[in-house]
Phi, psi and omega in degrees: 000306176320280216307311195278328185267026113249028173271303195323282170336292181289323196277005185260330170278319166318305198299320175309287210322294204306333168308310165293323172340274187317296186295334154302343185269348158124004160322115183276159213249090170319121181285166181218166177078177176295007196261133227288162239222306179272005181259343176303275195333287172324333184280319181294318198264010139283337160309317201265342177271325189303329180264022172061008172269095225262274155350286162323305181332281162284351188273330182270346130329332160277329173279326161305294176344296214262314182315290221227108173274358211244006188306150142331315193270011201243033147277327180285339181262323182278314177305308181331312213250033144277330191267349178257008166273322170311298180302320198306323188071193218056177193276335162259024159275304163325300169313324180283306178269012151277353181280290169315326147263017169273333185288341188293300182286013185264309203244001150214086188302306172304348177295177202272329191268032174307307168310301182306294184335278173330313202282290220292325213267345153290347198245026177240338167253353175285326210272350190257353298210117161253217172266174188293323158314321206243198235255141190303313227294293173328313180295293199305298163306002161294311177318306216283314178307299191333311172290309189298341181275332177274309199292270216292333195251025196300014158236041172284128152284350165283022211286285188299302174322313205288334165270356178308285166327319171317313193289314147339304153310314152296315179286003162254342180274326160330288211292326168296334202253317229253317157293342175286330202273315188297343165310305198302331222249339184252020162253003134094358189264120199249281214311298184310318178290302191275358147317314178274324164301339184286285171350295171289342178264003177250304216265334182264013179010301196292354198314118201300316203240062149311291173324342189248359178283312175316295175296316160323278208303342170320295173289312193307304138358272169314334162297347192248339176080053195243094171277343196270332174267324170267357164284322148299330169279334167318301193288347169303317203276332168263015172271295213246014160247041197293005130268040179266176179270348203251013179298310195303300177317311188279326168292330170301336217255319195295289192324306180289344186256033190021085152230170169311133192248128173292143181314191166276163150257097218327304184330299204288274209329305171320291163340311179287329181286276194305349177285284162358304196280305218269014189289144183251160191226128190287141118339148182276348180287321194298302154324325177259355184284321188286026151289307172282350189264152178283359165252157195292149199249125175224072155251351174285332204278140167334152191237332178226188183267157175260145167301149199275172234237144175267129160267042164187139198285341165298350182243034159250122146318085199302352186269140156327147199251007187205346191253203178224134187264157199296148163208140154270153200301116154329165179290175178261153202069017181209117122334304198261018184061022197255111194278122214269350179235072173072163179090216184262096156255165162266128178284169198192119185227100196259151185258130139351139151298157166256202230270311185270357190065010190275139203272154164243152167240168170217156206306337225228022197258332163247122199244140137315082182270131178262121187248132197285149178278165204287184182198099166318139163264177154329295216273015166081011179264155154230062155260191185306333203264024175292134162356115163219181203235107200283201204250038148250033187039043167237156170325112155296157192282330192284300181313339220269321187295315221252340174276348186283349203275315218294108217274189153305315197262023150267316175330280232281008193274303196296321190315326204279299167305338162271345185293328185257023126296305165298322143316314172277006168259298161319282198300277161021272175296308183091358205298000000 
């Protein structure tokens, strides 16, 4: 008799215990009393999310779903349980939780919680986000949410987070555009480079290192022997970078192609100082974790916006506000500074004195003339005395005499004079 009434005893406990068990594991709990039946559910399964049992989580959100379809909760129960794929995290946690609030915003467009959807399915490519070397596709679609998230939502309050991320999300693709371009420049391809410096400077405005884009474009630019268009981004880094690194090199560079080197700009200096004091500064540990880790170091990245940037040197004053600018004395034997066997020269075009006698100029007084290549005639002269046409358009007889007259020892006289053109040009540019 003891023995049966204390098998009866353990086995009434065992069965307790194990009850609780199971309902701590996410057994759902028949509710008593008045109390509503799907806020219960809901209420259980935030518990379970909050303690990371994630699975649970969501099998008791589905069942608020599938139980009580007309419920209160069960807009708050379909975000939940996007938000427990979001939190599990990983690449098919993620994935899953961008599937899940895109069905959230399908089927409740108008809600209040839209914003938060939208801020999530961006943050599901930011958290995948690799370095600016590696592969774009994340960051760009981080980028695409982001914007899209400032367009449908501009009075979210998550407004300012959403742009920040943005910025940030930019400053690795800036930073990924901005080594290809510097590729471009020691493989000697000028065109390519400066596609992309262009590129970082249009689309990226906020780029922490706009200044080292600038001197890429600069160089590429005096390489191709367009001075007048790199003397402009040269002189942006000393009007509107006055602390960049790359300043002292870019006024040498304005000083050798004799251009104007333009003040500070009181604005962008303040700007710089203050960005300076407030720069948060990587640790040397911090520098080496961010060697081994695989996600992109955006601590560089800007806090507030910079004003956009003018793409062309036509909409700048190339003159100093206060000096005069220096220009050098054409070679000798070229007057009009114009280099006569192909490539680039420059012209120098002075404006009238005005009134007070002070000479005036304008952004447009050093101009690029692209000089046609030379063109041998038959008989090998390139002098003055070349063929010409009166004005019924036939030869004259006299020029025809004077290009057969033309000895030997004159060629080598002209060869000797473009050679000391070109020469006299070269030293000119300073290249």
């Amino acid at each position: 008799m003891r023995r049966t009434v204390g098998f009866i005893l353990s086995s009434f406990l065992i069965f307790n215990l194990l009850g609780c068990f199971l309902a701590k594991k996410g057994e759902v709990i028949t509710p008593t009393g008045n109390a509503e039946p799907d806020k219960i559910l809901y209420e259980k399964g935030l518990k379970d999310l909050e303690k990371g049992r994630f699975e649970v989580a969501r099998l008791t959100f589905q069942t608020l779903l599938n139980t009580y379809p007309d419920s209160d909760y069960k807009e708050k129960a379909k975000l939940a349980i996007a938000d427990s794929f979001f939190k599990q995290g990983g690449t098919s946690g993620l994935i899953q939780a961008e599937a899940e609030y895109k069905d959230f915003m399908t089927f409740f467009p108008t809600s209040d919680d839209a914003d938060d959807a939208q801020m999530r399915i961006a943050m599901t490519h930011y958290k995948q986000m690799e370095k600016p070397d590696r592969d774009r596709t994340q960051a760009k679609a981080a980028e695409r949410e982001f914007k899209s998230f400032i367009e449908q939502f501009p009075d979210s309050p998550l407004k300012d987070e959403a742009t920040q991320r943005l910025r940030e999300v930019q400053e690795v693709l800036a930073e990924g555009d901005l080594g290809v371009a510097r590729h471009y420049m020691i493989l000697k391809r000028y065109d390519a480079s400066i596609s992309r410096s262009r590129t970082v400077l249009k689309e990226y405005p906020d780029f922490s290192e706009q200044d080292a884009a600038l001197f890429i474009m600069g160089q590429a630019l005096e390489k191709k022997k367009q001075i007048v268009q790199a003397g402009y981004y040269y002189g942006k880094i000393v009007s509107d970078h006055p602390l960049s690194n790359f300043v002292e090199e870019a006024r040498k560079r304005l000083e050798d192609l004799n251009l104007p080197i333009p003040e500070v700009n009181p604005e962008a200096l303040a700007r710089a100082q203050a960005e300076q004091e407030n720069q948060e500064k990587n640790s040397f540990m911090g520098r080496v974790a961010n060697l081994f880790s695989k996600k992109p170091n955006v601590s560089n990245a800007r806090k507030s916006s910079r004003p956009s940037l003018d793409l062309g040197p036509e909409r700048v004053n190339l003159e100093p506000a206060n000096t005069a600018t220096k220009v050098s004395p054409p070679p000798p034997g070229n007057e009009l500074g114009v280099e006569t066997s192909g490539g680039v020269a420059v012209e120098i075009v002075n404006r009238p004195s005005d009134s007070s006698g002070t000479s005036q100029s304008s952004p447009q007084a050093a101009q690029v003339v692209p000089s046609a290549p030379d063109k041998a005639d038959p008989s090998g002269s390139n002098d003055s005395n070349s063929e010409k046409k009166d004005e019924s358009g036939v030869i004259s007889k006299e020029t025809t005499q004077a290009n057969d007259a033309a000895s030997s020892g004159q060629k080598t006289e002209q060869r000797s004079d473009k050679k000391k053109r070109k020469s006299g040009l070269r030293k000119f540019f300073r290249f």
